[in-house]
NUBAFI-57931 format. One record per residue: residue in one letter; residue number from 0; z, y, x of N, C-alpha, C in turn. Coordinates in pm, whole numbers, m for minus. Layout:
N
  residuo  num    n.up  n.north  n.east   ca.up  ca.north  ca.east    c.up  c.north  c.east
        a  NUM       Z        Y       X       Z         Y        X       Z        Y       X
...
***
This chain:
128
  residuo  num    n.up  n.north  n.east   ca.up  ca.north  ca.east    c.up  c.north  c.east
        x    0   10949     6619   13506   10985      6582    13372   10864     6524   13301
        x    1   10840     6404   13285   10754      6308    13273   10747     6314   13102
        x    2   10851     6324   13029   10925      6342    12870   10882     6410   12819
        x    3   10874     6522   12896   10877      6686    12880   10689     6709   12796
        x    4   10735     6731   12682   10595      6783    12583   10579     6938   12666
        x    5   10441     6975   12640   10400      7096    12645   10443     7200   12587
        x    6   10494     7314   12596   10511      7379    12461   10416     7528   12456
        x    7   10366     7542   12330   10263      7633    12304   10316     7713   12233
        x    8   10292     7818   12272   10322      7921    12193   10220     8014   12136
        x    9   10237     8128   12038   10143      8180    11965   10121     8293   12040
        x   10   10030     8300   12109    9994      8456    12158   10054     8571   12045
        x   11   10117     8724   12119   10200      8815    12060   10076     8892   11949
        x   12    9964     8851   11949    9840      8985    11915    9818     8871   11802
        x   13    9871     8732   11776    9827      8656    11676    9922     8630   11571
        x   14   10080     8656   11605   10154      8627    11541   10180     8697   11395
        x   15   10168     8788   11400   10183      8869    11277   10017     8862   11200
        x   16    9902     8860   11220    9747      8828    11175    9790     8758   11085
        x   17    9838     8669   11009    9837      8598    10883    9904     8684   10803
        x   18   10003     8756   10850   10092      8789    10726    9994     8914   10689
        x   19    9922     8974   10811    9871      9103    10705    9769     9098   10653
        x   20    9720     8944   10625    9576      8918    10508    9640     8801   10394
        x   21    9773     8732   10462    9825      8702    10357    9911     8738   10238
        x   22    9975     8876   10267   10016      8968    10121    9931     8975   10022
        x   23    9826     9020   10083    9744      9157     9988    9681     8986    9883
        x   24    9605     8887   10000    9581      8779     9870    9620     8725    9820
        x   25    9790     8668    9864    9845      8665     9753    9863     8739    9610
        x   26    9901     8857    9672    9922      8958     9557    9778     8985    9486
        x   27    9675     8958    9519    9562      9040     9441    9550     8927    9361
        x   28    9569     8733    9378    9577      8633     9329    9645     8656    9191
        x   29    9807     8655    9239    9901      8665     9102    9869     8777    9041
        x   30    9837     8908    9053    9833      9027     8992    9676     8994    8913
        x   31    9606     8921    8941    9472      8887     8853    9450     8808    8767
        x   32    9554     8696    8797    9585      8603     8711    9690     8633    8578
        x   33    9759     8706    8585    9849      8786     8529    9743     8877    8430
        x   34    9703     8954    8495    9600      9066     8441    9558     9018    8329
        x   35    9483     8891    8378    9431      8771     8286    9466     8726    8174
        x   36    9559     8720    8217    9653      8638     8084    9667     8726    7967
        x   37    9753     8856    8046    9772      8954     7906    9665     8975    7845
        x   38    9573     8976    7922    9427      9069     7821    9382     8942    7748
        x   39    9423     8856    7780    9348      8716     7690    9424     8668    7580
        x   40    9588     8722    7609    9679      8698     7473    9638     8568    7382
        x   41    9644     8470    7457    9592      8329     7389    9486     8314    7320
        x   42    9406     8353    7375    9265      8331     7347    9182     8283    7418
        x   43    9087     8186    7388    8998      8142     7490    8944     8228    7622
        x   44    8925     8184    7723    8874      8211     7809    8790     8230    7814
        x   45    8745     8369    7886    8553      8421     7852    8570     8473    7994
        x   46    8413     8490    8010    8363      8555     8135    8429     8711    8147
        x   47    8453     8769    8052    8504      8878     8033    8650     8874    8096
        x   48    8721     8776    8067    8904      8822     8117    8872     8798    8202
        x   49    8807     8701    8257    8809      8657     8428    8746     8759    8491
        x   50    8632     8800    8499    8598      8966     8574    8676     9056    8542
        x   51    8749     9056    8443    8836      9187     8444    9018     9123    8541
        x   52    9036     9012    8538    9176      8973     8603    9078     8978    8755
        x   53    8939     8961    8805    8900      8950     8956    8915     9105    8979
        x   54    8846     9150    8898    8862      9320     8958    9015     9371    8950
        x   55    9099     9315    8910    9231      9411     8888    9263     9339    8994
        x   56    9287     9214    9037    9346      9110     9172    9271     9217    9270
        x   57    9124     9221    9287    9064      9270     9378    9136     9443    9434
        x   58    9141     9523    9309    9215      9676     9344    9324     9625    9404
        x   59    9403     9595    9347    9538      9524     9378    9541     9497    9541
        x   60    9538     9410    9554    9507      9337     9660    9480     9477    9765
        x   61    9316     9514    9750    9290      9639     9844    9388     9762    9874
        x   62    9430     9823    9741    9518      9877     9776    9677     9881    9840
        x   63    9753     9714    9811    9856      9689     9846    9823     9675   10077
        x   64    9647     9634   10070    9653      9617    10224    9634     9775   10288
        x   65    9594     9860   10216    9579      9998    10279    9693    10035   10274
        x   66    9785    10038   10164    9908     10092    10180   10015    10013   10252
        x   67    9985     9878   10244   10052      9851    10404   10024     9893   10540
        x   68    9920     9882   10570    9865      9971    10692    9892    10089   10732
        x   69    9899    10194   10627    9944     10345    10637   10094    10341   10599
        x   70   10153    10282   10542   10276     10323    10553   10396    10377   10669
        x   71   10353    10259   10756   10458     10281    10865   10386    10418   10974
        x   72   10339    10510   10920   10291     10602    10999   10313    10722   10922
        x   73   10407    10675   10795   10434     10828    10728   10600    10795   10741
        x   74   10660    10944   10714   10806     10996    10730   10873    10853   10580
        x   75   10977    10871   10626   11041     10778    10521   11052    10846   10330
        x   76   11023    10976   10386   11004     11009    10198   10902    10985   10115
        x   77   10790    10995   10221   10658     10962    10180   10621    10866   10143
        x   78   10681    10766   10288   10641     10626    10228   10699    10530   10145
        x   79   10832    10604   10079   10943     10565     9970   10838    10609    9835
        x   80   10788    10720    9876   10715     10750     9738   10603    10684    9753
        x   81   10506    10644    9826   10368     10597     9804   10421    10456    9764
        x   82   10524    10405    9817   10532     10267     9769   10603    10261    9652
        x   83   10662    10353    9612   10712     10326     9462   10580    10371    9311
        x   84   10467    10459    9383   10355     10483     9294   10276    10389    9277
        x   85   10293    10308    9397   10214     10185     9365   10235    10115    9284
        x   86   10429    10067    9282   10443      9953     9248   10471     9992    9081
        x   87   10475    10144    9064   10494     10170     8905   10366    10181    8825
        x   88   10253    10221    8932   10104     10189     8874   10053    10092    8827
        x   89   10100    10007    8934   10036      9877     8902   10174     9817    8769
        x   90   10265     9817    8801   10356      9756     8697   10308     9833    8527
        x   91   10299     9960    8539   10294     10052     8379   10146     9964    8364
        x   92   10036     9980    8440    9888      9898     8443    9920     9754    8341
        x   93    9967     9686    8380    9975      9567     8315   10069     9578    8221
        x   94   10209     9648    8200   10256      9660     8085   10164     9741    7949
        x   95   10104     9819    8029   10006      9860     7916    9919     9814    7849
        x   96    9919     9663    7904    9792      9539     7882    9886     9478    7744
        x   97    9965     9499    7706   10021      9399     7616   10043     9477    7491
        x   98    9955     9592    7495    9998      9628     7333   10099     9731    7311
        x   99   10177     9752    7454   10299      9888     7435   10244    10010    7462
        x  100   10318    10078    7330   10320     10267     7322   10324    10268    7427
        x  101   10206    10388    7485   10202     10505     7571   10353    10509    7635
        x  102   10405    10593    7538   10557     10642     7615   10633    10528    7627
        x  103   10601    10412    7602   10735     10273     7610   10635    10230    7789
        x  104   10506    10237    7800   10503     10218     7941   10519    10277    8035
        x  105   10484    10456    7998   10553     10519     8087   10618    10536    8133
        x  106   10723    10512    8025   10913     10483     8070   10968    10384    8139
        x  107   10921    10287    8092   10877     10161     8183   10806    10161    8351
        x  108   10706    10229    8371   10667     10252     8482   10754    10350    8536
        x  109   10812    10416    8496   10923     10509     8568   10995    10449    8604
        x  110   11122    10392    8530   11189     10343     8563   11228    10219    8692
        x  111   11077    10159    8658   11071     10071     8777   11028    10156    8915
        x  112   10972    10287    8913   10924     10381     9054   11059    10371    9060
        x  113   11126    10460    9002   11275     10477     9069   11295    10419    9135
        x  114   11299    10325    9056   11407     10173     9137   11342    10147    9300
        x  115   11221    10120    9307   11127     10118     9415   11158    10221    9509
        x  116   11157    10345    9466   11170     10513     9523   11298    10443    9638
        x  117   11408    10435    9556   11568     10418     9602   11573    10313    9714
        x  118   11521    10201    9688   11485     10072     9788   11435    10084    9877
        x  119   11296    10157    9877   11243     10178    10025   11292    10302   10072
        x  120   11369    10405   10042   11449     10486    10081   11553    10425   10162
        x  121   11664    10392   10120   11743     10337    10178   11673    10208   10247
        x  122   11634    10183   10275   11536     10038    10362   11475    10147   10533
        x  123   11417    10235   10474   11336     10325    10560   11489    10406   10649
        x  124   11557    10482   10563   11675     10515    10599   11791    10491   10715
        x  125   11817    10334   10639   11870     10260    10733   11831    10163   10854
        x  126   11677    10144   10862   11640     10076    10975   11589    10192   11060
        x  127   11608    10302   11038   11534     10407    11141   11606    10412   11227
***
């Protein structure tokens, strides 16, 4: 077969390597830029929001890649709850950036764990 292209494929030990350095920078990206914004509430840009949106991207980021890493090595309750503390930490974190009562983010960050709690529950649940 004279026609016949080569075909290459991705070694099995390479295929998944992008996705687990490409979450966390995405996410530490938008979650810093974000960060950013609220704390700057239309105001010029200073050296100040930008080290404070790099360090919140940066936690972000670190912690979303550790807790990907460890997750799939805990029981499905655990890792329903570590991933819903995250995602209500970090969510109440930045709602708290905009000026809302204590108890309006807490409630707020609850509400969204739940929601998280229930999702990777049933996610963990049903693919076991």
């Amino acid at each position: 077969m004279a026609h016949a292209a080569p075909v290459y494929s991705v070694p099995a030990a390479r295929a998944g390597a992008t996705a687990r350095w490409a979450g966390p920078v995405l996410l530490a990206v938008v979650y810093g830029l974000w960060a950013c914004a609220i704390r700057r509430d239309g105001g010029p840009i200073t050296t100040g929001n930008v080290l404070f949106g790099v360090v919140a991207g940066l936690v972000a980021g670190a912690v979303f890649a550790a807790l990907h890493r460890l997750a799939p090595t805990l029981p499905r309750e655990l890792r329903a709850l570590t991933w819903a503390a995250f995602a209500g930490i970090a969510f109440g974190f930045l709602y708290s950036l905009s000026d809302a009562s204590v108890l309006r983010s807490v409630g707020m960050a609850l509400a969204l764990t739940a929601a998280v709690f229930v999702a990777v529950f049933y996610r963990a649940y049903t693919s076991e």
